[in-house]
C-alpha positions in Angstrom: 160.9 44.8 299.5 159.0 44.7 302.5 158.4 41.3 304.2 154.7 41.2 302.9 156.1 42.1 299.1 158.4 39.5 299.9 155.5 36.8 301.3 153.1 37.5 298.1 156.2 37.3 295.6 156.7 34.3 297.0 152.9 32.4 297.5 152.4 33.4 294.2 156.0 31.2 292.9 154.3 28.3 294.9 150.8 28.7 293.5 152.7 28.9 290.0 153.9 25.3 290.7 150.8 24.1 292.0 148.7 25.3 288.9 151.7 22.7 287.2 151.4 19.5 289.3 147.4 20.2 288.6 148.3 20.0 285.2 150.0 16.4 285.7 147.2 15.1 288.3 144.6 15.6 285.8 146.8 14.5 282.6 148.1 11.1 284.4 144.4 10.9 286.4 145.8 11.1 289.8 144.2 11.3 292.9 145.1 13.6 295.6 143.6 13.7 298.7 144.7 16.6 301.4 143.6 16.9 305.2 143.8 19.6 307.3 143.4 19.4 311.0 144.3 21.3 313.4 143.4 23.6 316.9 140.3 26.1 315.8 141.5 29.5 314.3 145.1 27.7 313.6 144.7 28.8 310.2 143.3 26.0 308.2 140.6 27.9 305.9 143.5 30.2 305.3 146.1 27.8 304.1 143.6 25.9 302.0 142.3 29.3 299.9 146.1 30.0 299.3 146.3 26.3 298.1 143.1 26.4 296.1 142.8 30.2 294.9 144.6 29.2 291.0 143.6 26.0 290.5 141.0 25.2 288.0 137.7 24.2 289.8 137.2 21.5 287.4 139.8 19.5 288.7 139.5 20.5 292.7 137.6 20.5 295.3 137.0 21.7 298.9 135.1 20.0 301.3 133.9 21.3 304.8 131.2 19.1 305.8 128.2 20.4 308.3 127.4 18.2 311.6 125.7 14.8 310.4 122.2 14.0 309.3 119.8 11.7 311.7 120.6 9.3 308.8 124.2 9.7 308.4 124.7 9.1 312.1 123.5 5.5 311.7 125.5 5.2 309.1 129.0 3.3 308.9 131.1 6.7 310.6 133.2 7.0 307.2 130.6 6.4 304.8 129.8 10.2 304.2 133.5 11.0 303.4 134.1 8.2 301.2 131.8 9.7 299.2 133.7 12.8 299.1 136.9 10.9 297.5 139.0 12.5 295.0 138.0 11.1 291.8 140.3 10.6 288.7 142.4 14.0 288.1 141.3 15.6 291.2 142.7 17.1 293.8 140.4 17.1 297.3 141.2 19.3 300.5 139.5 18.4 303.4 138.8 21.2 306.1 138.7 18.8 309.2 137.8 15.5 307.8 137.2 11.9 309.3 139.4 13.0 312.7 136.8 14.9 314.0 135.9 11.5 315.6 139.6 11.9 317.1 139.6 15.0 318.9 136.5 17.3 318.2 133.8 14.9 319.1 135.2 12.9 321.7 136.2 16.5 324.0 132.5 17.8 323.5 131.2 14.6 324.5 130.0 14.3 320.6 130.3 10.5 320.4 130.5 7.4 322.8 134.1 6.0 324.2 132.8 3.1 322.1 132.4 5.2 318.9 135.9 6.5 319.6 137.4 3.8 320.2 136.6 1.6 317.1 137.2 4.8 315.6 141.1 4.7 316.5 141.3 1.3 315.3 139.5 1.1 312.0 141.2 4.8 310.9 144.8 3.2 310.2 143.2 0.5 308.2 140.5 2.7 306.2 143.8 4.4 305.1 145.6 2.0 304.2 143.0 0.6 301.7 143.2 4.2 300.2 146.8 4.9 299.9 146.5 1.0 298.1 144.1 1.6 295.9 145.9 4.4 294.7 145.1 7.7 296.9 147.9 10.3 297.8 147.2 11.3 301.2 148.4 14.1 303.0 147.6 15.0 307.1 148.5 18.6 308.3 148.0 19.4 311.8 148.1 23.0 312.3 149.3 23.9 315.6 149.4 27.3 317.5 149.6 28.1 321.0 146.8 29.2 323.5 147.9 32.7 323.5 147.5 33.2 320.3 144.2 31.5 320.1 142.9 33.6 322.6 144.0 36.8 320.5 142.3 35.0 317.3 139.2 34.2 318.9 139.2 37.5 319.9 139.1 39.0 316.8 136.7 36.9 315.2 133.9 37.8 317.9 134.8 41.5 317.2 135.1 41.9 313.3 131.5 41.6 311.7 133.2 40.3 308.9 134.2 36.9 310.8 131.8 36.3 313.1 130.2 33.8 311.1 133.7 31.8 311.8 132.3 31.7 315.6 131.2 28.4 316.4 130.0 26.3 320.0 133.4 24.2 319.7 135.3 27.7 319.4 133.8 29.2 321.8 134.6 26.3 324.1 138.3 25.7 322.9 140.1 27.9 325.6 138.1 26.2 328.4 138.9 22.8 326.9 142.3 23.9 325.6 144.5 20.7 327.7 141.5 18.2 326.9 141.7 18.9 322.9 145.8 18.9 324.1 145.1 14.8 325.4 142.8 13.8 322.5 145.6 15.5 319.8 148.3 13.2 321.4 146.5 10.2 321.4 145.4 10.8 317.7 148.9 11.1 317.0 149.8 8.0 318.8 147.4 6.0 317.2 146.6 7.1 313.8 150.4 7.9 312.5 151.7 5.4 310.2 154.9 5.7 307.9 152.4 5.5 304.6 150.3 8.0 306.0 152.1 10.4 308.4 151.2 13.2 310.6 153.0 17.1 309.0 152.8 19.2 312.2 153.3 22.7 311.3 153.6 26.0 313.4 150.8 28.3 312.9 151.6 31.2 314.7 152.4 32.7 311.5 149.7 32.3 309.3 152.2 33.7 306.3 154.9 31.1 306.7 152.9 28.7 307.9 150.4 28.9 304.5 153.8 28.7 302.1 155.6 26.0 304.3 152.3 23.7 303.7 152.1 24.3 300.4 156.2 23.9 300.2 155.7 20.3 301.6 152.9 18.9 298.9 155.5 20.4 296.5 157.9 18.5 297.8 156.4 15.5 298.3 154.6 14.6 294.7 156.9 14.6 291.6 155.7 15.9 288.6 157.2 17.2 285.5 159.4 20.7 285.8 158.9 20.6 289.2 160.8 23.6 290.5 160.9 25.1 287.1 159.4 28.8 288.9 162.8 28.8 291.0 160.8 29.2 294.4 163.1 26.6 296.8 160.7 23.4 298.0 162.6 22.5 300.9 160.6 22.7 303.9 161.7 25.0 306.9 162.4 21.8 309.7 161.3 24.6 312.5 158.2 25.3 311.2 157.2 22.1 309.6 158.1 17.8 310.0 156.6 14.7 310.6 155.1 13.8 314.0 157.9 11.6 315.7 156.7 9.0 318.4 160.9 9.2 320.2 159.8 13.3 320.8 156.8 12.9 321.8 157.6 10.4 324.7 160.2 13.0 325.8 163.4 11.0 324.8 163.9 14.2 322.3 164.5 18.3 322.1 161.6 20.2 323.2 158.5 18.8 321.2 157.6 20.0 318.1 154.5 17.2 318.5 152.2 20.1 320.0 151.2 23.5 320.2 154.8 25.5 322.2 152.5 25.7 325.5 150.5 22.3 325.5 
């Protein structure tokens, strides 16, 4: 087979076992929330069609919320996202979520140092009264390096059919590549906890990267038969693990914290 037979045989194993641990979310009235961050073309969308495209819409959600109202900036900053909560039997995936007040919004000068920092400090906590109340939370970072952001944003200004993708923060995110690099680490650093971990995964590869992701919830939430399609669930370590503070602060093999040329 060739390596895109052997990519679809495979996503569709995956898929197969996520249409299963649907079944059990819904039957035990779980609630499943899923993030995905991550620089812009790193292949977020991508991951979360692949994630979503067998599920029953019933039970699943995505949500990619526009810039906020007048009112919803005087609002309490997570107020419009709680409202997007998974409910009983739902899975949620978020396509940039609350942590645009992380890195986004502070590197195109979106909101105060202020807003930002109470924003660093209430985000650990707001998560923590989730995960308790009895929320699965996942946090993918996608990474990719700024080569191959370059070629991506490349291609979505020349193909009609994804120039709609095109937006002012992409078009800055070369210019502002080692600023989005500063605000990235510091969201690490500050919003990584052991109940609700950053997963850093390569994106160079949309492919792998789409089935590692999906390899990782897998892995993570046990349901009934899990495994039963044969696909294996354990997680590629190169392409795929949790941030670690000891790398990060250099006391480690070359980071896997950021994108290969930070």
């Amino acid at each position: 087979m060739s390596p895109r037979e052997i990519y679809q045989e495979e996503l569709e194993l995956l898929q197969i076992e996520l249409v299963r641990m649907q079944r059990w979310v819904q039957e035990t009235h779980q609630r499943i929330l899923i993030i995905f961050e991550g620089r812009d073309t790193a292949g977020k969308g991508g991951a979360i069609f692949r994630f979503a495209h067998h599920l029953n819409p019933r039970a699943m959600r995505i949500v990619a919320l526009p810039k906020p109202t007048e009112v919803e900036k005087g609002q309490w900053y997570f107020q419009r996202y709680i409202k997007e909560l998974p409910n009983p039997g739902e899975i949620v995936f978020f396509d940039r979520s609350w942590y645009n007040r992380a890195v986004v919004e502070p590197v195109m000068g979106f909101c105060t140092d202020n807003q930002y920092q109470q924003f660093v400090q209430q985000v650990p906590l707001f998560e923590r009264m989730l995960i308790d109340d009895g929320i699965r939370l996942i946090k993918f970072w996608f990474s990719i390096d700024i080569e191959e952001q370059k070629r991506r944003l490349i291609d979505r200004q020349t193909n009609p059919l994804k120039q709609w993708k095109i937006s002012t923060v992409d078009m800055q995110a070369q210019q502002k590549w080692h600023n989005f690099t500063h605000y990235k680490e510091e969201m690490f650093q500050h919003t990584h906890r052991e109940e609700s971990p950053w997963v850093i995964i390569k994106g160079n590869n949309k492919e792998i990267a789409r089935l590692e992701a999906i390899r990782y919830v897998l892995s993570e939430i046990n349901f009934p038969n899990r495994g039963k399609s044969g696909v294996s669930l354990k997680t590629d370590p190169n392409i795929i693990r949790t941030f670690d503070p000891v790398y990060h602060l250099g006391h480690g093999p070359a980071s896997f914290n950021g994108e290969m040329t930070s």
